[in-house]
C-alpha positions in Angstrom: 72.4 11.0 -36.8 73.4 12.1 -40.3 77.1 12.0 -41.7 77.9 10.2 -38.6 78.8 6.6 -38.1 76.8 4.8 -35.2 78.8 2.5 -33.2 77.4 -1.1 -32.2 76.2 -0.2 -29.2 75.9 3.2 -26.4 79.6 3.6 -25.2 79.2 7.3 -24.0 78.7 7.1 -20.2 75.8 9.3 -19.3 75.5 10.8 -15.7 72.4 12.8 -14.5 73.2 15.2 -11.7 69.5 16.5 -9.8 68.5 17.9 -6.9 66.4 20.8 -5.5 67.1 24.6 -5.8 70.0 25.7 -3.6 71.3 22.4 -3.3 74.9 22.7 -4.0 74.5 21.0 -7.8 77.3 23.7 -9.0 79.2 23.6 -6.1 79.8 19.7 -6.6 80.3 19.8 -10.5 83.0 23.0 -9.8 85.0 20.5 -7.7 84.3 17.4 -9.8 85.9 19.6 -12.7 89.0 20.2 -11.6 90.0 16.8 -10.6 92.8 15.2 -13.2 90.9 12.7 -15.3 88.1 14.8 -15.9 89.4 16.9 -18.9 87.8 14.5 -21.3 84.1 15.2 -19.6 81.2 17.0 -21.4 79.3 19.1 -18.9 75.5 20.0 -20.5 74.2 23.0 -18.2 70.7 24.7 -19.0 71.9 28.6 -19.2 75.3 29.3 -18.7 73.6 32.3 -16.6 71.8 29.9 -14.1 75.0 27.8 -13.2 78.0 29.9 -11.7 81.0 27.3 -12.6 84.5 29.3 -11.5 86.4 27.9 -14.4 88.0 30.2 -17.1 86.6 29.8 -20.1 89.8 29.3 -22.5 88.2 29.6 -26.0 84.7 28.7 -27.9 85.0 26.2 -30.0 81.7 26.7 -31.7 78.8 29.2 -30.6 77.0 26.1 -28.3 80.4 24.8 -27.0 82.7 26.2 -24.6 85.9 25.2 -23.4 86.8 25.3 -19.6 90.6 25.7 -18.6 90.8 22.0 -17.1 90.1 20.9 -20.5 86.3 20.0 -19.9 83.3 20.9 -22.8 81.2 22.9 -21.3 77.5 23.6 -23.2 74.1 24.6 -22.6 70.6 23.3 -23.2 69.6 26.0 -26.0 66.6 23.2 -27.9 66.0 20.6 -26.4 68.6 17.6 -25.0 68.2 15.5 -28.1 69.7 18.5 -30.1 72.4 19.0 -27.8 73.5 15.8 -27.5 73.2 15.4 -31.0 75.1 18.8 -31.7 78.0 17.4 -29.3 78.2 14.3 -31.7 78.5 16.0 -35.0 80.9 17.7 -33.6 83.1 15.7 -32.0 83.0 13.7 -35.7 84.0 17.4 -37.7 87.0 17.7 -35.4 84.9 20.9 -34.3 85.1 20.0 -30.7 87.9 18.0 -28.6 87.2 14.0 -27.7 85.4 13.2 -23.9 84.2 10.5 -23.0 81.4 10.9 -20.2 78.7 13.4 -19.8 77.2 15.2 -16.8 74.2 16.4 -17.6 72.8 19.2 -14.4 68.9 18.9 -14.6 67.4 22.2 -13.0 66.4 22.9 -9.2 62.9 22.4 -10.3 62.8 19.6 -13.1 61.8 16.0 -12.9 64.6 14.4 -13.9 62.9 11.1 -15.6 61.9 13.1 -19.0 66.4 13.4 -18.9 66.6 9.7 -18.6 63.5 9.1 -21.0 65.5 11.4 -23.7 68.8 9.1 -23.9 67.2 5.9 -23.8 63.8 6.0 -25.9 65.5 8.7 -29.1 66.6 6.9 -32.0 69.3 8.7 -32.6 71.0 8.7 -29.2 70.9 5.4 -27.8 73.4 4.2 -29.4 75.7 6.8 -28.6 74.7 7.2 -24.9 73.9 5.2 -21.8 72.8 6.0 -18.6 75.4 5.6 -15.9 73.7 6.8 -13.3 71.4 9.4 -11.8 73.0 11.3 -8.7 71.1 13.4 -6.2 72.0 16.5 -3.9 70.2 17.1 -1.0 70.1 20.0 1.4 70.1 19.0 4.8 68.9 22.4 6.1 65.9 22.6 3.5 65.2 19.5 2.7 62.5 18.5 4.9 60.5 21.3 3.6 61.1 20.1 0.2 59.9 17.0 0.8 56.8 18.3 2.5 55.7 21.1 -0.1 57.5 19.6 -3.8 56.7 16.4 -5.1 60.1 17.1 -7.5 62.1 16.9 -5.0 61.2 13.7 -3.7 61.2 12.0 -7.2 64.6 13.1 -7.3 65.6 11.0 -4.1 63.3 8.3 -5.4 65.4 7.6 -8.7 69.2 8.2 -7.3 71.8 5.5 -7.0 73.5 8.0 -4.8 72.9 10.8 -2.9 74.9 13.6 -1.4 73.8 15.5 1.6 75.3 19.0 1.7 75.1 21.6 4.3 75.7 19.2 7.3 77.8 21.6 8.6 74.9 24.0 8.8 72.5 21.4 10.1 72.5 19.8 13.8 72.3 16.3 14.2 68.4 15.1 15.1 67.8 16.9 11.5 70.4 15.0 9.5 69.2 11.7 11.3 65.2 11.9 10.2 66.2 13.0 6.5 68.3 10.3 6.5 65.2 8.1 7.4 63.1 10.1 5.1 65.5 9.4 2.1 65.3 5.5 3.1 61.7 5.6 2.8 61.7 7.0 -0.4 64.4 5.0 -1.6 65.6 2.3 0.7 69.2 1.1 0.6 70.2 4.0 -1.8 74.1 5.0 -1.3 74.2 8.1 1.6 77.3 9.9 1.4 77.8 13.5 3.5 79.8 16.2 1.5 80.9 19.8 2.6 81.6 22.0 0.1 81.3 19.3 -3.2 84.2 17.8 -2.1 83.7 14.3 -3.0 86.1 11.7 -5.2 84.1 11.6 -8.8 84.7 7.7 -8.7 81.8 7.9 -6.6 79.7 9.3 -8.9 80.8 6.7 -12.2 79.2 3.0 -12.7 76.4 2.8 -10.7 74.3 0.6 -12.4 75.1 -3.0 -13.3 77.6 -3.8 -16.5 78.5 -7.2 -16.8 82.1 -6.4 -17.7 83.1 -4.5 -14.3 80.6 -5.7 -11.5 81.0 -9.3 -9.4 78.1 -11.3 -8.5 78.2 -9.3 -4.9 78.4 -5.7 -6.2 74.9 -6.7 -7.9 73.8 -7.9 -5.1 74.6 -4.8 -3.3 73.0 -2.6 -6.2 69.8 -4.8 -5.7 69.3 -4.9 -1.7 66.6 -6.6 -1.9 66.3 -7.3 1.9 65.9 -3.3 2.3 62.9 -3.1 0.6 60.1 -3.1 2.6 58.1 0.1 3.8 54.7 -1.1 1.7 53.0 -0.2 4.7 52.0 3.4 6.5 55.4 5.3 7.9 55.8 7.3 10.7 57.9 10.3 10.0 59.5 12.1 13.0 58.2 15.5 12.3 55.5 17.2 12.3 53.1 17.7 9.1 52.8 21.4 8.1 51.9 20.8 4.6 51.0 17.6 2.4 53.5 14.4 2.7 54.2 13.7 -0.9 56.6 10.6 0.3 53.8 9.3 2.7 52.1 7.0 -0.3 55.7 6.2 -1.4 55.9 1.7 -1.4 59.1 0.0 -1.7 59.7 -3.6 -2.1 60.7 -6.8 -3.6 58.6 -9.2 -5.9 60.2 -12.8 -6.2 59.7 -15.3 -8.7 60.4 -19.3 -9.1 60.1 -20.0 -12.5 62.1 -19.8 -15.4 60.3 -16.5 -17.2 59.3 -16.5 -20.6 60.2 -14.0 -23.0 57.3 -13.2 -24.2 55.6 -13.3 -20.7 58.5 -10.9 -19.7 57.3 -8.3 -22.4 53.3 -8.2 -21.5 54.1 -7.5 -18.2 56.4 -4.8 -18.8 53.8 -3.3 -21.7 50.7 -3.9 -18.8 53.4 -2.1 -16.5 54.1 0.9 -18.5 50.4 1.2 -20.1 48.3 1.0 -17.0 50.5 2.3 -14.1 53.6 3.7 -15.7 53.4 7.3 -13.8 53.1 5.7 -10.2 56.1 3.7 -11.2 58.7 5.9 -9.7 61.8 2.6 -10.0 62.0 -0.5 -11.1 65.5 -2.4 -10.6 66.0 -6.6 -11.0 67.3 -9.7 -12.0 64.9 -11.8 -13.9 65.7 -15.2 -15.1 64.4 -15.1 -18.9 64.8 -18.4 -20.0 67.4 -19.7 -18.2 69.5 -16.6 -18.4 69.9 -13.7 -15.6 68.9 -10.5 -17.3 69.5 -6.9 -15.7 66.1 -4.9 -15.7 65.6 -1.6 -15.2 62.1 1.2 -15.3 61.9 4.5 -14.5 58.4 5.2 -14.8 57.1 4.0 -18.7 60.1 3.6 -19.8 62.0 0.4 -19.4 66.1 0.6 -19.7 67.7 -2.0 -22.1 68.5 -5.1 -20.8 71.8 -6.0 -19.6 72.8 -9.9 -20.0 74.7 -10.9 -17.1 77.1 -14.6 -17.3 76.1 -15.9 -14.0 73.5 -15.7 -11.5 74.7 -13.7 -8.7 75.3 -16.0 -5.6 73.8 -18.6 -8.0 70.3 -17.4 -6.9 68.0 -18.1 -10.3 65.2 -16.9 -8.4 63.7 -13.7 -10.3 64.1 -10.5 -7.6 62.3 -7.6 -8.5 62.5 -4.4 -6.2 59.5 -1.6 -6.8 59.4 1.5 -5.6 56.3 3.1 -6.3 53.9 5.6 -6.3 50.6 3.9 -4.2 51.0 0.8 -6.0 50.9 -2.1 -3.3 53.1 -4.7 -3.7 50.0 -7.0 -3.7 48.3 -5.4 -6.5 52.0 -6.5 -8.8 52.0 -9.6 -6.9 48.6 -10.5 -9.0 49.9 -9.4 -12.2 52.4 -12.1 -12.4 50.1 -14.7 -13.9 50.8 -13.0 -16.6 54.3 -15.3 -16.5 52.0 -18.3 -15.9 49.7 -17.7 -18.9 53.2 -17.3 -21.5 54.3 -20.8 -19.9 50.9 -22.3 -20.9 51.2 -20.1 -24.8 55.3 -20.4 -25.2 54.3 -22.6 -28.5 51.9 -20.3 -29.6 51.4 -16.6 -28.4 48.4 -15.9 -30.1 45.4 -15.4 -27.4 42.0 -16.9 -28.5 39.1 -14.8 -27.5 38.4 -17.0 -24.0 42.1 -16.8 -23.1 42.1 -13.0 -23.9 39.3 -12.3 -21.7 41.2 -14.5 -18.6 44.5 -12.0 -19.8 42.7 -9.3 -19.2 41.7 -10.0 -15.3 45.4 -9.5 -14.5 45.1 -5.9 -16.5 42.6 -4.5 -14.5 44.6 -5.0 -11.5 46.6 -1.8 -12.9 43.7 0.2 -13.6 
């Protein structure tokens, strides 16, 4: 990022906000904006004629930027992400634009949101700006059944949240709200559930929901990692009847474990065999792998694989390596047979280089992916 200077490493909290058309998305960021402490938030929109946010705008700082009358930035996707983001930056550093210090970024109705998430964390000139904080979905309780049934967006949505909001409740009887709620813990088990009318919710909720080694205790990871909820890698019975295709009926959740101490190097050809061979059925990948000795924070969304996050302590002094899926139609025996690629780095740690004989054993654990 030119004329700018980088800092050591991302301190911009990034949150994604998703969810299907007619959702309530707008409704929740118009409340979220007017609570005190938010005046030093970015909001990035796509068209400031798709989103209908009730806030004055008090003045335009430049012709991308606008200023809402609680103080927020308010600007829209005009390029692509990487120039906004970029644009807000510059900025910021011209004294152009006031200070914030998170960003909501609203993905639209109909957008995948991982190609968001790939943006801030693969671009060169962004990651050390921005992190991702955490990807919050809104779901309509009325519709979202439907959803489910007829767009595969929609339930890739639910599949990456740390959170979700279900709106509309009011609007909704019971039975419904209780089998999208079971729906949702298919998709994603042991993902935070909250109910909200109108967006009224506390934006706490919405901040530091992934792992950071400064804030979180060894029982909030825990918590974040549920390891004991994962477990739907077998055929689900939905209570409803089928009217179109079940995009979540191939959905798999669940937990790979690990004894050993993981190489390095071992850790890396996995994650490359991962990405290479099965990235796109690899909806989330969240964990605590023990590199070495050391308790490192792992995170995937499809092929792209977060930074690492060193943690001081094992949580609960558990040094076994947990690794929660959820994917796409890959069983959790097919990653179960991958994981000799950790033996074979054991048996190389001296020397990494694979002889021709050793290559061809490698490669039995790749074709497990194709």
């Amino acid at each position: 990022m030119q004329d700018v200077e980088r800092p050591e490493k991302a301190f911009i909290p990034l949150t994604v906000i998703t969810g299907f058309l007619g959702s309530g998305k707008t409704t929740l960021l118009n409340r979220i904006l007017k609570h005190p402490g938010m005046e030093n938030a970015a909001v990035i929109i796509n068209e400031f004629g798709d989103i209908a946010l009730d806030h004055e705008l008090m003045t335009t700082p430049n012709e991308d930027v606008m200023l809402l009358s609680s103080g927020c930035l308010c600007c829209s996707v005009r390029g692509d992400l990487v120039d906004t983001l970029t644009g807000l930056i510059q900025s910021r550093a011209k004294g152009e634009i006031p200070e914030f210090d998170r960003v909501l970024v609203e993905t639209t109705g109909l957008a995948d949101p991982v190609p968001v998430l790939m943006t801030v964390i693969s671009d060169s000139g962004l990651e050390n700006w921005f992190y991702i904080d955490g990807v919050i979905t809104v779901v309509d309780a009325v519709h979202a059944l439907g959803q489910f049934d007829e767009h595969y967006e929609s339930v890739k949505q639910v599949a990456v949240a740390d959170r979700i909001f279900i709106t509309k409740t009011d609007l909704s009887d019971d039975e419904t709200y209780q089998s999208l709620s079971k729906r949702i813990d298919h998709i994603n088990p042991g993902v935070i559930i909250d109910k909200i009318l109108h967006g009224e919710v506390d934006p706490d909720t919405l901040f530091g929901l992934n792992p950071d080694n400064e804030r979180w205790s060894s029982a909030e990871i825990d918590e974040w990692l549920k390891t004991e909820e994962h477990s739907n890698d077998h055929a689900h019975d939905h209570d409803h009847d089928h009217k179109h295709a079940n995009h979540d009926e191939n959905i798999k959740s669940y937990c790979i474990t690990y004894d050993k101490p993981v190489m390095a190097q071992g850790l890396e050809v996995w994650f490359n065999m991962l990405s290479a061979f099965r990235g796109t059925d690899l909806l989330r990948m969240k964990g605590i792998v023990n590199v070495e000795g050391t308790p490192i924070v792992v995170q995937a969304v499809q092929h792209l694989f977060h930074p690492p996050v060193e943690l001081d302590s094992f949580p609960g002094g558990n040094e076994q390596t947990r690794i929660v899926f959820i994917t796409n139609g890959i069983s959790k025996e097919e990653i179960e047979e991958t994981l000799t690629a950790f033996e074979f780095s054991i048996k190389h740690k001296d020397d990494f280089s694979i002889d021709p004989e050793s290559f061809a054993k490698f490669m039995e654990v790749a074709k497990h992916f194709r």
